[in-house]
C-alpha positions as CSV (number, residue, x, y, z in Angstrom):
1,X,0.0,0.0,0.0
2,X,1.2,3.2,-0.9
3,X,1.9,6.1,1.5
4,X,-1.5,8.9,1.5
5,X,-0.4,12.6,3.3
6,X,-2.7,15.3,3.2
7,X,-1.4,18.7,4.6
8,X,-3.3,21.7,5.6
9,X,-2.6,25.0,8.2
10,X,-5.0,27.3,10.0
11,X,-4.3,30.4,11.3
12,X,-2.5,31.0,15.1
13,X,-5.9,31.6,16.9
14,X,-7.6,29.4,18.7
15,X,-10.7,29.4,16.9
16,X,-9.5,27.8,13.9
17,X,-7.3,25.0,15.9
18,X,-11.5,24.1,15.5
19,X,-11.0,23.3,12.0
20,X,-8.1,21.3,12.2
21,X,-9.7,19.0,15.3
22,X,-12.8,18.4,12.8
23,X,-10.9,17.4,9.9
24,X,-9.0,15.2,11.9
25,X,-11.7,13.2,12.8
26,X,-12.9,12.6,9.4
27,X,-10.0,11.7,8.0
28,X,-10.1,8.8,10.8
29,X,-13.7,8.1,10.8
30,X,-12.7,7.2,6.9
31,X,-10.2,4.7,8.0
32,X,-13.0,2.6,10.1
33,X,-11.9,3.4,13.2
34,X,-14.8,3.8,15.8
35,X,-15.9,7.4,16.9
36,X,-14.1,6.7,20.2
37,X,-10.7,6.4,18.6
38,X,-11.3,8.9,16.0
39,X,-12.4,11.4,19.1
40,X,-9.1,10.3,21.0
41,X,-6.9,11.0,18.0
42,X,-8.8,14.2,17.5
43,X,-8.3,15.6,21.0
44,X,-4.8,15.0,20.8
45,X,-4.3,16.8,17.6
46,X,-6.2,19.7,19.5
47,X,-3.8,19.2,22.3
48,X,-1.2,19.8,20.5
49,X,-2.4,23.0,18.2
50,X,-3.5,24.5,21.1
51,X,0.2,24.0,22.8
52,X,1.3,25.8,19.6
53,X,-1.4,28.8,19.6
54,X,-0.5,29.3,23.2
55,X,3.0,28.9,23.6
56,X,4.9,28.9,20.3
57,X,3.1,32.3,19.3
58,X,1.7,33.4,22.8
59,X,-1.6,34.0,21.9
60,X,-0.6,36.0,18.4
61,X,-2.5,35.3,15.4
62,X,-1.3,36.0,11.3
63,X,1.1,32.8,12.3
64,X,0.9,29.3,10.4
65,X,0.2,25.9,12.0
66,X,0.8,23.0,10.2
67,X,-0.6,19.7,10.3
68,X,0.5,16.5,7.9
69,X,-1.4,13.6,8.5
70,X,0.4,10.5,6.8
71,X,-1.9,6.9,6.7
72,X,1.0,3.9,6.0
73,X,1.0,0.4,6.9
74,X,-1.8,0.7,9.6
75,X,0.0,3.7,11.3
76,X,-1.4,7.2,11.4
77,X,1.2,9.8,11.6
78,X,0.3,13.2,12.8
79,X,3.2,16.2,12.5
80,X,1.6,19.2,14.1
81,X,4.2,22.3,13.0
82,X,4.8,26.0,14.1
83,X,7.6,28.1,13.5
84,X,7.3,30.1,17.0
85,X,8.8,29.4,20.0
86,X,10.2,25.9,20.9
87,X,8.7,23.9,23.5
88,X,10.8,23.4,27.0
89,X,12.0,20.3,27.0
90,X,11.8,17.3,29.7
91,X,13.0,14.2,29.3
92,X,10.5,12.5,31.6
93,X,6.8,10.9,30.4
94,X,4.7,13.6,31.2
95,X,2.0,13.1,34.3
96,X,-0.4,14.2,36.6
97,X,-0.1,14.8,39.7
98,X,-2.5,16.1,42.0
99,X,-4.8,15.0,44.7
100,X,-8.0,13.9,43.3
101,X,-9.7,14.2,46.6
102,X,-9.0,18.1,46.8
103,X,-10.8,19.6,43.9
104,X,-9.0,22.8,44.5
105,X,-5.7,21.2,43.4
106,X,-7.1,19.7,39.9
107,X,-4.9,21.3,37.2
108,X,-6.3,23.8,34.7
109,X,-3.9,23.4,31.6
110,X,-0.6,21.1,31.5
111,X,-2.8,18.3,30.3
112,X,-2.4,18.2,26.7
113,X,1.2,16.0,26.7
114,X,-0.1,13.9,29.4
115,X,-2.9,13.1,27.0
116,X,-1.1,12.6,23.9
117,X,1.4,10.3,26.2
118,X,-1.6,8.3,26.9
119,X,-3.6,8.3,23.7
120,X,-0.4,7.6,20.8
121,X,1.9,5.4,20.8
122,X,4.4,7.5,20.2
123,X,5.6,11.3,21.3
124,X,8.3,12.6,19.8
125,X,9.7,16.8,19.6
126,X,12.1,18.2,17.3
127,X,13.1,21.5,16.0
128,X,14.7,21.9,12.6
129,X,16.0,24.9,10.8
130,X,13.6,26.9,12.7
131,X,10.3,24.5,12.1
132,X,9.1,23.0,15.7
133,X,7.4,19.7,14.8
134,X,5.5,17.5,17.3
135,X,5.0,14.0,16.0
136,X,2.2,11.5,17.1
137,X,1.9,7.8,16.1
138,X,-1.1,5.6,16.2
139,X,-1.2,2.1,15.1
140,X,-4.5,1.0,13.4
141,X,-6.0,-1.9,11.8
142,X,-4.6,-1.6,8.5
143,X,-7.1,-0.6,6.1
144,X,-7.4,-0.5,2.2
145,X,-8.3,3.5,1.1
């Protein structure tokens, strides 16, 4: 089977990291995979656009964010790009940590990379010649497009 990419950007704002979460789940909901996996992958990919409206452009719109999807050989690879500021790194799995019992302590943001840790089945971060690209790996059924 033969590689299939499809490549699109929105805008930095938040409102259009909207468009990118909906076309996202299509694309899966076109690969047969149930509404529960397609709204997993979906989240994530919002996840990680948000992270890039927020942090790599600090709110500031008239900025690109990328997204390549890439279906090969019953993976699903998702690049979510920005040329803004580059992510702190840490070298350890993200978590959570909080007292579930004290509902003053649940966390606000700092999810996203938790979830994506938990959803994918694989995280990685690079930055290359001033392009910061977050990469997420599903494995799937494989299916005949």
């Amino acid at each position: 089977m033969k590689e299939r990419k499809i490549k699109f950007t929105v805008d930095s704002n938040l409102e259009d990291v909207a468009l990118i979460g909906t076309s996202v789940n299509r694309l899966c909901t076109t690969m047969n995979l149930s509404d529960v996996e397609a709204y997993n992958i979906e989240l994530c990919v919002v996840e990680a656009a948000n992270n890039c409206v927020k942090h790599a452009y600090n709110f500031q719109g008239g900025s690109e964010v990328e997204v390549v999807f890439t279906f090969f050989n019953g993976e699903i690879k998702i690049e979510i790009c920005d040329r803004g500021q580059t992510m702190q790194r840490k070298s350890e799995t993200p978590t959570l940590e909080f007292d579930p019992d004290d509902m003053e302590s649940l966390p606000e943001s700092g999810m996203g990379l938790y979830i994506i840790s938990e959803v994918m089945d694989k995280m990685e971060y690079a930055t290359s010649e001033g392009k910061n690209i977050l990469t997420m790996i599903k494995k799937i059924a494989p299916v005949t497009l």
